[in-house]
C-alpha positions as CSV (number, residue, x, y, z in Angstrom):
1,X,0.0,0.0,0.0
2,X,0.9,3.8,-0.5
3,X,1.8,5.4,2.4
4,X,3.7,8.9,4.1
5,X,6.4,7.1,6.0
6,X,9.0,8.3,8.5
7,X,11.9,6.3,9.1
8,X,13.0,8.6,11.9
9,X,11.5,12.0,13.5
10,X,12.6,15.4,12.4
11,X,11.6,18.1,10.8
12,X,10.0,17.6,6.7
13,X,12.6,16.1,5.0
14,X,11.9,12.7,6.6
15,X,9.1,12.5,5.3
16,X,8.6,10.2,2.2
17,X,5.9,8.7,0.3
18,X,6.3,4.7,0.0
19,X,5.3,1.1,-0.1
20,X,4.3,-0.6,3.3
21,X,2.6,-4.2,3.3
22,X,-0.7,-4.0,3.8
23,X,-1.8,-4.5,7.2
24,X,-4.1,-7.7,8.7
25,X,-6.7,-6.6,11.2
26,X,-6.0,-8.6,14.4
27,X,-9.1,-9.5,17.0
28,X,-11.0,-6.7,17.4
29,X,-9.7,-4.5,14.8
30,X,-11.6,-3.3,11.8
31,X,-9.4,-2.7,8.6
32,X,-10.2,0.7,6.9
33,X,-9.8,1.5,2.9
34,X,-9.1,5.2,4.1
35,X,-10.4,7.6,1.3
36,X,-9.5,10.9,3.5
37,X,-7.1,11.7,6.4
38,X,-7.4,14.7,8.3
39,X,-4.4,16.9,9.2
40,X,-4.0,17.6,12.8
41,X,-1.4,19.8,14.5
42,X,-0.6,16.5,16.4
43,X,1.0,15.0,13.0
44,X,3.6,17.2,12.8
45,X,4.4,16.7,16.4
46,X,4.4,13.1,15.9
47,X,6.8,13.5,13.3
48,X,8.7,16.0,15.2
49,X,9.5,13.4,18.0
50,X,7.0,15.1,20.4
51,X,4.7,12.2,21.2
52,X,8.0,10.1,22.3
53,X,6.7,10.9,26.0
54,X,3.6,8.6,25.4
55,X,4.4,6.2,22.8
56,X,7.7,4.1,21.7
57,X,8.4,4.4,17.7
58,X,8.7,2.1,15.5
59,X,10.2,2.4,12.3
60,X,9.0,2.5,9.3
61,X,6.0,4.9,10.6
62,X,3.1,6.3,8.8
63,X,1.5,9.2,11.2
64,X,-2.1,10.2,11.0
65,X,-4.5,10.6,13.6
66,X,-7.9,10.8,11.7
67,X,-9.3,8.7,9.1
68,X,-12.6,8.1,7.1
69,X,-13.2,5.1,4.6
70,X,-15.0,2.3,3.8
71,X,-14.4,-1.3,6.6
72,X,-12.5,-3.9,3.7
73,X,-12.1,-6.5,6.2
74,X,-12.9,-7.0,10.3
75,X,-10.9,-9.2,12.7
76,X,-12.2,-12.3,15.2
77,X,-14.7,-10.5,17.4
78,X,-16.0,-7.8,15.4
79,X,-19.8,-7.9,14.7
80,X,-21.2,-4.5,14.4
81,X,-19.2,-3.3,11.2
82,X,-19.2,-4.9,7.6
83,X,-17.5,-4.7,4.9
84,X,-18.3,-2.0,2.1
85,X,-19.6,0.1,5.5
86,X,-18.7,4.0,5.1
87,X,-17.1,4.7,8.7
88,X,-14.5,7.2,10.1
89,X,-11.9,7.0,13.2
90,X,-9.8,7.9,15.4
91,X,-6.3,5.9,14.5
92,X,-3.9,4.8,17.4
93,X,-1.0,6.4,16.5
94,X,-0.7,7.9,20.1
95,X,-0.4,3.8,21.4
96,X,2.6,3.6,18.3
97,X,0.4,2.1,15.8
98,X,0.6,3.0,12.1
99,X,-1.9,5.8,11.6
100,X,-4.0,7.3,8.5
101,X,-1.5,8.7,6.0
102,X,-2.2,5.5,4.1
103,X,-4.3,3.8,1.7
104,X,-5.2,1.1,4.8
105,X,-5.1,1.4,8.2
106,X,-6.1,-1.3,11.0
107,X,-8.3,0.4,14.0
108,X,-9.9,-1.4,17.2
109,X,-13.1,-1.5,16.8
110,X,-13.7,0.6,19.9
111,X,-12.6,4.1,18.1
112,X,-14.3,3.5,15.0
113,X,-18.3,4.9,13.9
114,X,-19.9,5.0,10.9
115,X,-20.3,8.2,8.8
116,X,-23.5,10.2,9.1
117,X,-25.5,10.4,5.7
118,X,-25.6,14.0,5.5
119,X,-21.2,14.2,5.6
120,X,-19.0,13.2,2.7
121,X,-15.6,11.3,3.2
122,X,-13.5,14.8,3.8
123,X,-15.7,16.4,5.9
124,X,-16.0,13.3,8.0
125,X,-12.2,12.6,8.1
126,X,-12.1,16.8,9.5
127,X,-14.0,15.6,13.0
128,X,-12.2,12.9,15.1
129,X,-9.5,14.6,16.8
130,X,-10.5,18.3,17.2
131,X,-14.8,17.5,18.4
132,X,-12.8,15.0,20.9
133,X,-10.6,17.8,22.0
134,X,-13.0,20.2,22.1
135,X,-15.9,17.7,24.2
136,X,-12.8,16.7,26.2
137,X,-11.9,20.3,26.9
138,X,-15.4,21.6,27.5
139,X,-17.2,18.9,29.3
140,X,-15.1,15.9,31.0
141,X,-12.5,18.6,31.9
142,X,-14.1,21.6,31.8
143,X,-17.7,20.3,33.3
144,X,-19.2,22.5,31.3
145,X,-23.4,22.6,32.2
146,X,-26.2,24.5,30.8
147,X,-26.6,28.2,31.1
148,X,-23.0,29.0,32.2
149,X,-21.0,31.3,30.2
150,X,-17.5,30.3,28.1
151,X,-15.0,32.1,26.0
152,X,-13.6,29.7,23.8
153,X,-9.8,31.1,22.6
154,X,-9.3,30.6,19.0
155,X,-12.7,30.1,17.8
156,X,-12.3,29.8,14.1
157,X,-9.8,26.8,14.3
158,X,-10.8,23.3,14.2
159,X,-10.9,22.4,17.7
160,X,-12.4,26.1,18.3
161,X,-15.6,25.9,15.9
162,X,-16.6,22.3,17.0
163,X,-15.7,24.1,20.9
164,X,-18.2,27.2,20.3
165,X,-21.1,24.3,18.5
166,X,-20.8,21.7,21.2
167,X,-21.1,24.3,23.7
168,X,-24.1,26.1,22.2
169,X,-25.7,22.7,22.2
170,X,-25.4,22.1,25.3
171,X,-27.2,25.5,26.2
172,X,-24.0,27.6,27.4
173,X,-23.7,31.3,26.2
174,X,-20.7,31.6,24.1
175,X,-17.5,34.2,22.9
176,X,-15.0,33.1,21.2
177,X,-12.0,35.1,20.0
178,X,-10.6,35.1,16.1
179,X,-9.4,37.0,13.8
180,X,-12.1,39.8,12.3
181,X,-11.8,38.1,9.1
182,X,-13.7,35.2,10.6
183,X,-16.5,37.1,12.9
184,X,-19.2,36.2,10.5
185,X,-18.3,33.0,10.1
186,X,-18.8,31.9,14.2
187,X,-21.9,34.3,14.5
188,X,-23.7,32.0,12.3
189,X,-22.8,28.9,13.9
190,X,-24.3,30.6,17.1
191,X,-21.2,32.5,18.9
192,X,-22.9,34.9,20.7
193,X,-19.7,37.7,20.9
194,X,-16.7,37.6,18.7
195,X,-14.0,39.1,19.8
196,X,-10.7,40.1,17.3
197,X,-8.0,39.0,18.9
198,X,-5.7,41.0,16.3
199,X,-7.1,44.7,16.8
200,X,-9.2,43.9,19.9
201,X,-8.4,44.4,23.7
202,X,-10.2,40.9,24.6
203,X,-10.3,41.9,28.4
204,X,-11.9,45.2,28.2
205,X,-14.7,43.2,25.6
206,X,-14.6,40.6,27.8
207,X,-15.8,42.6,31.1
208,X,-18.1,44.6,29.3
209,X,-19.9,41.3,28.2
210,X,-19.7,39.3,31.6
211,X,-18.8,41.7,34.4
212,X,-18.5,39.1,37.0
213,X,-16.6,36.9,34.7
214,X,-17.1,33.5,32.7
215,X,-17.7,30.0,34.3
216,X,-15.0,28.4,31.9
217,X,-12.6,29.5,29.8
218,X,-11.6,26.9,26.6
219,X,-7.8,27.9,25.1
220,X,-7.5,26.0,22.3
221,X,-4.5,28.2,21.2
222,X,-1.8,28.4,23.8
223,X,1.7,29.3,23.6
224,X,0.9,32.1,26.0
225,X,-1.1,33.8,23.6
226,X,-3.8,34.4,25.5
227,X,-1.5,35.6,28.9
228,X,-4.4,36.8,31.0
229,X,-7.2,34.0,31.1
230,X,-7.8,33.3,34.9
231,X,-8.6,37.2,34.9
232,X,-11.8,36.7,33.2
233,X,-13.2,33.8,35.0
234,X,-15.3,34.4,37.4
235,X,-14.7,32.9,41.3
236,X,-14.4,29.0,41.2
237,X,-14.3,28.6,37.5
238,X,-11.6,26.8,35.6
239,X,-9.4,27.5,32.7
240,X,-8.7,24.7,30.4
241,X,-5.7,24.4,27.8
242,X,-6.0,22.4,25.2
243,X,-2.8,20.1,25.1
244,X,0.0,21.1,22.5
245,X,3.3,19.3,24.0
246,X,5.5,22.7,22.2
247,X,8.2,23.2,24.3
248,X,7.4,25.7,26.5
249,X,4.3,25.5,27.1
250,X,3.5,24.2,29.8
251,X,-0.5,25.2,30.3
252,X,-2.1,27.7,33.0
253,X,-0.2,27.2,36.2
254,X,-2.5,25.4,39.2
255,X,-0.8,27.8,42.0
256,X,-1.3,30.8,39.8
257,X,-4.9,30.0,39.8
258,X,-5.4,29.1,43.5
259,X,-4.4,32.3,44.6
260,X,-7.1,33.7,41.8
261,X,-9.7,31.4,43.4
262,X,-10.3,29.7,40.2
263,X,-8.7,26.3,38.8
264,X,-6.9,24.9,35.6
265,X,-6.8,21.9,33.6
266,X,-5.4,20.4,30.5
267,X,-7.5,18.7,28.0
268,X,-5.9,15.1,27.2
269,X,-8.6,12.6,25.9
270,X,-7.8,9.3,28.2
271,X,-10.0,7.0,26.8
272,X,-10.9,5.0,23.9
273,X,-12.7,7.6,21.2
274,X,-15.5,5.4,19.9
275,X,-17.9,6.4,22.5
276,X,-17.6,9.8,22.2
277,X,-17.4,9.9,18.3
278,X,-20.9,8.3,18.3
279,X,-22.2,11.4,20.3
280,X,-20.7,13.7,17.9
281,X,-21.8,11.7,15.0
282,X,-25.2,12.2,16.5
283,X,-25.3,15.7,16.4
284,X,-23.2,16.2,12.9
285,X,-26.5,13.7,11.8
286,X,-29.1,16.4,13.6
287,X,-27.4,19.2,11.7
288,X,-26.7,20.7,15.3
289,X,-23.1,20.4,14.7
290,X,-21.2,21.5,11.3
291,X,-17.6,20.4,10.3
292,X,-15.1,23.4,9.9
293,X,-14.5,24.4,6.0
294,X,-11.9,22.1,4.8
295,X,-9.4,22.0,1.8
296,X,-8.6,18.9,0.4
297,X,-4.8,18.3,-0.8
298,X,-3.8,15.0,-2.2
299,X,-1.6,12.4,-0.3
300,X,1.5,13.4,-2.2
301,X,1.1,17.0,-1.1
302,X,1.2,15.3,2.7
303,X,4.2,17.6,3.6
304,X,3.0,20.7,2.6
305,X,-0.1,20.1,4.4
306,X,2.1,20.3,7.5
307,X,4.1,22.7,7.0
308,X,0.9,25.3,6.4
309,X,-0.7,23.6,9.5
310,X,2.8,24.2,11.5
311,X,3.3,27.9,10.3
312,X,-0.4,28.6,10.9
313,X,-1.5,29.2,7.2
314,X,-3.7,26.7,6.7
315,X,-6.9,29.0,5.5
316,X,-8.7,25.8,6.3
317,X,-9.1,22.5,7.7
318,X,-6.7,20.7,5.9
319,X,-8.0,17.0,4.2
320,X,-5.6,14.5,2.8
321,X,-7.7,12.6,-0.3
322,X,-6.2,9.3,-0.4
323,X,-9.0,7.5,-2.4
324,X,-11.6,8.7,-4.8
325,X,-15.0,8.2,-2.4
326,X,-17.1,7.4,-5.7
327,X,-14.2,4.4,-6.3
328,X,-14.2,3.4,-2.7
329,X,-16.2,-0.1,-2.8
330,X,-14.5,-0.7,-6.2
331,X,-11.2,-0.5,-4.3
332,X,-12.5,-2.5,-1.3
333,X,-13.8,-5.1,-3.6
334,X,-10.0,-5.8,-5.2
335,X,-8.5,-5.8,-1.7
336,X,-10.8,-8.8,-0.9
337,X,-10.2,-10.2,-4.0
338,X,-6.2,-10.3,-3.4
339,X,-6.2,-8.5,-6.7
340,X,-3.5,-5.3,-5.8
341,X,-4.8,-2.0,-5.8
342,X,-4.7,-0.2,-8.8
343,X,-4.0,3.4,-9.1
C-alpha cells in the first residue's frame, strides 16, 4: 500500500511517500480503505518526535490521527461493522500504531463509527480529533453545564468551531475570539460575541460582556497567547488548555490560579474515542453540529499540508484525499479479492 512514511523523526525532510505491506486486522480490529485523512497539528508533532513521551516508535511509521473510509475487512470478534460500510476514526497512532497517512489502516473496533448520511468522506475525516478535543476540553474537563457562560480562545480553528457548537448545544452562552476576518463565520454557527483577537483588547470586551466573569474559559491556542485567562473567570471557575506538548508551554499554572480562586486543567482525551465519536456523530447527523471548511490536498502533497498547519497558514481544515470516495467499494472489492490496488 501507498503510504507517508517516516523512518526517523525530524523536521519535513523525513518525510517520504512509499510502499508498506498492507496490514491484517487482528481481534477486534476493523481494517479501513481510508479515502480521506485529516491533518492535525498532532501530525507534525508526531513526526517531530513530540509524542516520544507517550508512545515508543517504531520504524517505518506512517503518522495520521484521523481517518474516514469504507471497513475492507474486520478481525475475530467484530460484529457491528461490515465490509463496504462508510465509517471514520480515530487511528492509534498515540499507542505507536501505524496511523491514516495511508491507503489502509487497522483500527480497534472501539474508536471507529460510521459516517453520518448527511457528511462526505473529507468532511467526516475533519472531525475525530479536534470535536474530541474540544468535548474533552469543554465537558469531561471543563464540566461545562447548561446556562453558564465560556469564551472559547481561538474560535475559528478546528478544535475552536466544533468548541463554540458543542457548547451552544449544550445551552452555554458563548464568545469566542478570532481573527475579524472570521466574525461572521462563528456568529452563524451561534457564537454569541466575537471578539478580534488582532485589533481587539479581549479583556476590556470581555468585562463589558460578563462583568463578573465566565464559568469556563476553553484555550485552544496556547503558547501564552492568551496571557491573561484566569482574569476573566469568574470565582471557582476553571481555565482549560488544550494540550499542544511545544516546548514551552506548559499550560495555565494550578498555583497561579489558586491564589485567583479559580482552577486549571489540560484537556488530554484518556479513553478509547468510539464512545464519544458516536455522540458527535449524533449531532453532525441532527445538523446541530457543522464540520469546519476544509481544503482537500492529495496524499503526495502530505508535507505541505504540515508545513501550512505548523506555520499557521492553513486558511482551512486541511483533508488529505487518499481514495476517490465514488471508487471506494470498487477498491474495497479488489483488496478482498487479493487483486493489488490499482492506481
Amino acid at each position: 500500500m501507498r503510504a507517508v512514511v517516516i523512518d526517523r523523526t525530524g523536521g519535513p525532510d523525513v518525510l517520504r511517500l512509499g510502499n508498506l505491506p498492507t496490514p491484517e486486522p487482528a481481534a477486534g480490529e476493523v481494517l479501513l480503505r481510508v479515502a480521506c485523512a485529516g491533518v492535525n497539528p498532532a501530525d507534525w508533532k508526531c513526526r517531530e518526535g513530540y509524542l516520544s513521551h507517550f508512545m515508543q516508535y517504531s520504524f517505518p511509521f506512517v503518522i495520521g490521527f484521523d481517518a474516514s473510509g469504507v471497513v475492507a475487512a474486520v478481525g475475530s470478534g467484530v460484529k457491528d461493522f461490515v465490509p463496504g460500510q462508510r465509517v471514520f476514526a480515530q487511528t492509534a497512532v498515540g499507542a505507536g500504531k501505524w496511523g491514516s497517512y495511508a491507503e489502509y489502516v487497522a483500527v480497534s473496533q472501539d474508536c471507529v463509527v460510521p459516517i453520518p448520511d448527511n457528511l462526505g468522506f473529507a468532511e467526516a475525516a475533519a472531525v475525530p480529533t479536534p470535536a474530541l478535543a474540544a468535548w474533552t476540553g469543554l465537558f469531561d474537563e471543563g464540566g461545562l453545564k447548561p446556562v453558564q457562560t465560556v469564551l472559547v480562545h481561538g474560535g475559528a480553528g478546528a478544535v475552536g468551531t466544533f468548541a463554540v457548537q458543542l457548547a451552544k448545544a449544550a445551552g452555554a452562552t458563548v464568545a469566542a475570539t478570532c481573527s475579524a476576518a472570521r466574525r461572521d463565520e462563528l456568529m452563524a454557527l451561534g457564537c454569541d460575541l466575537a471578539i478580534d483577537y488582532r485589533g481587539g483588547d479581549i479583556a476590556a470586551a470581555m468585562q463589558a460582556w460578563a462583568p463578573a466573569g465566565v464559568d469556563l474559559v476553553l484555550d485552544a491556542v496556547g503558547c501564552g497567547t492568551l496571557p491573561n485567562g484566569m482574569d476573566l473567570l469568574r470565582p471557582g471557575g476553571i481555565l482549560v488548555a488544550i494540550l499542544t506538548l511545544v516546548s514551552g508551554d506548559n499550560g495555565p499554572d494550578p498555583a497561579a490560579a489558586a491564589q485567583r480562586g479559580v482552577r486549571t486543567a489540560v484537556a488530554f482525551s484518556k479513553m478509547p474515542s468510539g464512545a464519544r465519536l458516536r455522540e458527535i456523530a449524533a449531532l453532525l447527523d441532527s445538523g446541530r453540529l457543522r464540520p469546519p471548511r476544509i481544503e482537500c490536498l492529495p496524499l503526495e502533497h502530505a508535507g505541505r499540508a504540515l508545513d501550512l498547519v505548523q506555520s499557521g497558514k492553513a486558511a482551512s481544515k486541511l483533508v488529505l484525499r487518499i481514495a476517490e470516495p465514488a471508487n471506494a467499494h470498487d477498491l474495497v472489492a479488489g483488496f478482498q479479492s487479493g487483486r493489488p490496488t490499482e492506481k
